[in-house]
N, C-alpha and C positions, 0 to 999 in steps of 0.2 A: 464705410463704403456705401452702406444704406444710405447716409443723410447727405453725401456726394450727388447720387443718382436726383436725388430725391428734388436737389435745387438745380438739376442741370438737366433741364428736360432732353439738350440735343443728345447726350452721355447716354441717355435710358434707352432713348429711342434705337441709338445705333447699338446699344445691349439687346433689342429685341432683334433687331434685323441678323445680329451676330447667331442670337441663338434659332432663328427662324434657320438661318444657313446649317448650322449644327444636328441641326432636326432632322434637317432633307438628306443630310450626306452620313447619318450616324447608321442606316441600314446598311451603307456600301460601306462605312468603317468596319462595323462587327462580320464583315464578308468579308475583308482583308484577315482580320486579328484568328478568324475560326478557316481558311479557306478549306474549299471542296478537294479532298483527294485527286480528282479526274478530273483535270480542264479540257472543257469543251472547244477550245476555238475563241479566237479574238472576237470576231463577229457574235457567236453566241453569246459571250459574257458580257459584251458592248450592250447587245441587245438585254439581256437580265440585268444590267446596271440601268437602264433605262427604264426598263419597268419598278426597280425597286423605285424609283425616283419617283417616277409620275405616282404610285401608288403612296409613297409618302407623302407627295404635296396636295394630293385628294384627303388624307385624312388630315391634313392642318388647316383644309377650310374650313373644318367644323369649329377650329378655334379664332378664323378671321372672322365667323360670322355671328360668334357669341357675343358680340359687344360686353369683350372684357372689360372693365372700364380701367383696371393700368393698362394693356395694352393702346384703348381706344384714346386716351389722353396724349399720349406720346407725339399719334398723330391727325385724330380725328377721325369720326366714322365714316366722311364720305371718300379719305383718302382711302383705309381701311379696305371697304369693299370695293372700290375701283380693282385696289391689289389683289382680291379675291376674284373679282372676273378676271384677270389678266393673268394670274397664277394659275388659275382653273383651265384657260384655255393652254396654256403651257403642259400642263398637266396630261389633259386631253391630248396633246399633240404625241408625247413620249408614252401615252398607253396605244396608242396604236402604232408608233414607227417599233415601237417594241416585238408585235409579234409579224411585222412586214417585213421586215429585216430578215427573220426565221425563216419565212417565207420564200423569200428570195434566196438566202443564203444554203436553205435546207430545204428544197420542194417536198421533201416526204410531209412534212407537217401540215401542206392544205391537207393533209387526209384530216385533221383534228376541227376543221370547217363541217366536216361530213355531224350533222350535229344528232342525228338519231342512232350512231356508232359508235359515235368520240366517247373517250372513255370521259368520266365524269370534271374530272379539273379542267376539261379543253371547256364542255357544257358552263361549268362556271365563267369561264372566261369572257366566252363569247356573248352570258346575260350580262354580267358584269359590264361589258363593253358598249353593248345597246344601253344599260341604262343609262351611264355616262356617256352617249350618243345620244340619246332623247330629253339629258336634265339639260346640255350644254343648247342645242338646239332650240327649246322652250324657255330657255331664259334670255337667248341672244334674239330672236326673234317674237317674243312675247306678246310684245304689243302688236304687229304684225298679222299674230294669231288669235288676237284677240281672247288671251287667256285672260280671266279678270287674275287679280292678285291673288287673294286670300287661296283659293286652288292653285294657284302655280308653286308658292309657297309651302303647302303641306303635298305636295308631287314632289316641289326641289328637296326636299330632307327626305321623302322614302324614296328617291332615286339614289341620294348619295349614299345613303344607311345601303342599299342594296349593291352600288358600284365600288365602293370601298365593300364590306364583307366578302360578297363574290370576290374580288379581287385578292384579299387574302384567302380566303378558302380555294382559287385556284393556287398559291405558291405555295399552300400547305400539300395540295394534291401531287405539286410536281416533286419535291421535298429534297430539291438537289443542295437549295442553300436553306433552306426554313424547314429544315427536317434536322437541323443540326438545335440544340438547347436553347442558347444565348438568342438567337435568331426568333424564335419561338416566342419566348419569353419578351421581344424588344417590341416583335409585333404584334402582339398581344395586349402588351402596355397603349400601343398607340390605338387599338381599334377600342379596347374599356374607355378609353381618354374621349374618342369621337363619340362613341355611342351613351358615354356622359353628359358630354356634352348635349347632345339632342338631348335628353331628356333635361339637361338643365333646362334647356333655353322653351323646351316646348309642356313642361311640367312644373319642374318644380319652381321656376321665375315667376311664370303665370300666378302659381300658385299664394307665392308672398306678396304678388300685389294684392289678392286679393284682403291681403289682413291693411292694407291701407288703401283704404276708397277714399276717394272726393266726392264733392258734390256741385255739379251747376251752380254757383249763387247768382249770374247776372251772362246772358246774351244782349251785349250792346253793338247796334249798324256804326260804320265809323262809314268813313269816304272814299270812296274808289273799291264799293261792293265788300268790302271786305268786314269781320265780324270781330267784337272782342268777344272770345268767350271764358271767363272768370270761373274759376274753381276755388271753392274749400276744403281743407284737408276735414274729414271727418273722425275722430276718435284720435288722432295724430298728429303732429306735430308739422305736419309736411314736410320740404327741403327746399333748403337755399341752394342759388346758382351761382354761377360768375357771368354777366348779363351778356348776351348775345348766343348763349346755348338754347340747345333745343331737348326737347321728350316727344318719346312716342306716347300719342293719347289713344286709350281704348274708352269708348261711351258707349254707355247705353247698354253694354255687355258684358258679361264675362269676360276675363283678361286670356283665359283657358282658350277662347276662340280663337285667337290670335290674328283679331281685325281690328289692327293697330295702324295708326299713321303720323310722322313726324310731322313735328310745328315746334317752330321759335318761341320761346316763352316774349313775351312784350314787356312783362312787371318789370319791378323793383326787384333786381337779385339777392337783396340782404329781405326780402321779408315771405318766410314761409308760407305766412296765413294766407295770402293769397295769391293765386297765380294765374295768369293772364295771357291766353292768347290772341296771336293777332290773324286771322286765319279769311282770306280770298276766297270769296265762291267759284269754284275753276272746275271742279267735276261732280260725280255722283256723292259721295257723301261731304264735301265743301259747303255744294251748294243746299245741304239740309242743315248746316247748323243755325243757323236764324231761326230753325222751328224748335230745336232743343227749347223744353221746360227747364228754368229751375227748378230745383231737386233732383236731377238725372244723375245718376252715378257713373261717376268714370273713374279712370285710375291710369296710371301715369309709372310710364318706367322711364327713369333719368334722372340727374342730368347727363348727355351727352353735347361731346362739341369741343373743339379747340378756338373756336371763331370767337374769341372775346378780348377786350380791352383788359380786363384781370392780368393777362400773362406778361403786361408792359407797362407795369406799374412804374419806373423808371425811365416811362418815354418824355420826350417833351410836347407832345399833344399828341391829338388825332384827327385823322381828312377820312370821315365817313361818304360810300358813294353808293346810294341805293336806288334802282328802278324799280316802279310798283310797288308790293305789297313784301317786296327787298328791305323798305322800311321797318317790319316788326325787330328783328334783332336788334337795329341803330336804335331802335325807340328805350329798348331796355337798357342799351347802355345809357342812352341819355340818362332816363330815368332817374338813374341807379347814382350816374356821376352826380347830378343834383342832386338828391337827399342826402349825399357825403360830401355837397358843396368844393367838389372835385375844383380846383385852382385854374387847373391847364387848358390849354387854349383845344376847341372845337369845330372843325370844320363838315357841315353836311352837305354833299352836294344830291340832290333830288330829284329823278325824273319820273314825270308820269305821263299820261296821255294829257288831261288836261288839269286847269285849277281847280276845278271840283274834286279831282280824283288825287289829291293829293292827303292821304290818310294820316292821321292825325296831326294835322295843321295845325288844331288850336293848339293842343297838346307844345307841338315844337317852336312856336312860339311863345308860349311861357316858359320855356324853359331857361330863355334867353334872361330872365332876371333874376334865375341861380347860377347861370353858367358862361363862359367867355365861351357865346356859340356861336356863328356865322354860318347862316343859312344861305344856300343858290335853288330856288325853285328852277326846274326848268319843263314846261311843261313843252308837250310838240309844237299847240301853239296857245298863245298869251291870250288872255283876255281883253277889253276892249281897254284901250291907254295901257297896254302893258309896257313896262318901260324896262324888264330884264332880259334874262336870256331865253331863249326857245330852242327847238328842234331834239339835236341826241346831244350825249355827253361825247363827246369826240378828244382827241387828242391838243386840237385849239382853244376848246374852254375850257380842258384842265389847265393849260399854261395859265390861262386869266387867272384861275383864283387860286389854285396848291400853293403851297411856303415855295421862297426861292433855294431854301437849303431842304433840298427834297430829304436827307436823309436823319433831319429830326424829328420827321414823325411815322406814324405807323397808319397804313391804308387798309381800310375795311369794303371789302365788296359785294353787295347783295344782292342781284338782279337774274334777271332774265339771260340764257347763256348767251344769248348774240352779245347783247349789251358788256355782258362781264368779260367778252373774248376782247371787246374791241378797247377797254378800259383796259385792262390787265396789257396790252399791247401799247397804247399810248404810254402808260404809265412809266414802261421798260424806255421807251423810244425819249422821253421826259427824263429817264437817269435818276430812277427812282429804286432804291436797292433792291432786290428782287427777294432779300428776307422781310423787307417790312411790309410785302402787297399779300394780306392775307382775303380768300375769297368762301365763301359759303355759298354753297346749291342749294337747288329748291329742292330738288328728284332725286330722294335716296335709294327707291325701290326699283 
């Protein structure tokens, strides 16, 4: 069963979503198997199935956001945590129609509102409630409010740490169903499991990167502003990728800080000793790694990522389509397919603002004397006697160059989200199988 799962990624994946389901609905199970002596009322117990829920899918964030790496392979970290805000807000929605309902249904209990009287389970409820009113709020409006990261991120885990706890210590407090054993004992397992979690992910993770550092060996400018910057593994062996994955880089500090940022590796995926990114100056700490010394220690947690040419070993080519600095992933499959003198046929289609900004040019054309690759530059506009294509990648120049049997090869997408919306949409509209259009974000956080 193990080595089933193991070669049939779709199988695993839908074993996690099965057991994700199992998870959310096994409090309202064990309330069936043990029920309460005295039923309250439809309404009431509607409203208690609801809160057991939202309070279950609050404490399985802690494990969407661990970057398990089986769960995160199945489907990828950016799908991951999309499903983590959108669960979350789900979540959010059923802790508060939970005690509205009650409300409604039963006015005596605005008295448990009255918060310097309410007896102590309502007081937890009602912190419990704010903090997961203040974590949902500050993460969906962020940017907005100009919270920088690294603080919103140790506020988002002591708010959930506090919205989930307070939430179990209020259904301990009311102990209609979680005053019974089994009950006790299920919810117990799950908050040790979350509050393991935090400390894995914000202790003891931290902590085993630090037993393998890298080091700076080389800050080099490439074209279209963007830097490579080159790490050795130091005392260690590093790690191999499958090329188009990314890691989170911590420099220049302790991994303990947890002022970490995702980047595409660029390298050769088969060779440890050294790794390579491909990184655009676009904000506050981007636009400083051009000053990075060699010797700067950093340290590197991954690989993560499903966006790679690896999992279609069996294709008959690939049609890479990258805007800007969308390039570093296709760079490392290239790479990777030339020094294994990969056979199969390569399609890159390229857009950048202009020729200049088109990042590592030389690079991709040498590539073309290990590999059957066909390149389309397309820059907004052409240089002077430019004789190819210009402007955006549209739905009309894919028809020019893709295979006429759209469905022999596999599509890779890296760009800018406008760009990736209107590609991923042509691409459908062209009758291009909607399993083979695999796409990668810039903006994980």
């Amino acid at each position: 069963m193990q080595r089933l799962l193991m070669h049939n990624p779709i199988a695993l994946a839908a074993l996690w979503i099965l057991a994700y389901m199992v998870i959310c609905l096994l409090p309202l199970g064990v309330v069936l198997l043990h029920p309460a002596p005295d039923p309250r009322g439809f309404w009431t117990e509607f409203s208690v199935a609801l809160g057991f829920i939202g309070l279950a899918l609050m404490a399985l964030q802690f494990v969407l956001a661990a970057r398990v790496n089986r769960i995160e392979a199945s489907y990828g970290i950016d799908i991951l945590l999309l499903f983590h805000r959108y669960t979350s807000v789900v979540a959010f929605g059923l802790v508060i129609i939970h005690p509205l309902i009650l409300f409604v249904t039963r006015p005596e209990t605005l008295e448990l509102l009255n918060f310097p009287e309410a007896p102590w389970r309502a007081r937890l409820a009602v912190i419990s409630t704010l903090a997961f009113c203040l974590m949902v709020v500050t993460t969906i409006w962020r940017r907005q409010l100009r919270i920088p990261y690294e603080p919103w991120r140790a506020a988002h885990s002591g708010l959930a740490v506090v919205a989930v706890g307070l939430g179990f210590g209020h259904g301990i407090g009311v102990g209609f169903y979680l005053g019974q054993f089994w009950t006790i004992v299920l919810w117990s397992g799950f908050i040790a499991i979350a509050l393991w979690l935090i400390l894995y992910v914000r202790l003891v993770k931290p902590w085993m990167l630090t037993k393998k550092p890298y080091l700076v060996e080389e800050v080099k400018p490439q074209r279209g502003n963007v830097w490579t910057l080159a790490l050795r593994p130091m005392g260690h062996d590093g790690f191999t990728f499958d090329p188009g994955q990314f890691s989170w880089l911590t420099l220049g500090i302790t991994p303990l800080s947890m002022r970490e940022h995702p980047f595409s590796m660029s390298s050769n995926g088969d060779r440890g000793d050294r790794i390579e990114f491909g990184i655009k100056a676009l904000g506050d700490f981007t636009s400083r790694i051009k000053d990075v010394k060699p010797g700067t220690k950093a340290y590197l947690d991954g690989p993560y990522g499903v966006f790679t040419t690896e999992r279609y070993w069996d294709t008959a080519g690939f049609v890479l389509i990258a805007g800007g600095v969308g390039i570093t992933p296709m760079h490392s499959m290239l790479v990777t397919a030339a020094e294994r003198k990969d056979d199969r046929p390569f399609l890159l289609i390229y857009s950048a603002q202009s020729w200049d900004d088109f990042t590592y040019r030389e690079d991709l054309e040498a590539f073309k004397a290990k590999l059957d690759l066909t390149i389309v530059y397309i820059p907004r506009e052409g240089p002077k006697d430019w004789q190819g294509e210009t402007g955006y990648v549209d739905k009309a120049l894919l028809e020019r160059h893709i295979p006429h049997h759209r469905g022999s090869r596999q599509y890779f997408i890296c760009a800018a989200p406008v760009m990736m919306d209107v590609v991923e949409r042509a691409l459908f509209e062209l009758e291009v199988p909607v399993t083979h259009v695999h796409m990668e974000h810039f903006n994980l956080a």
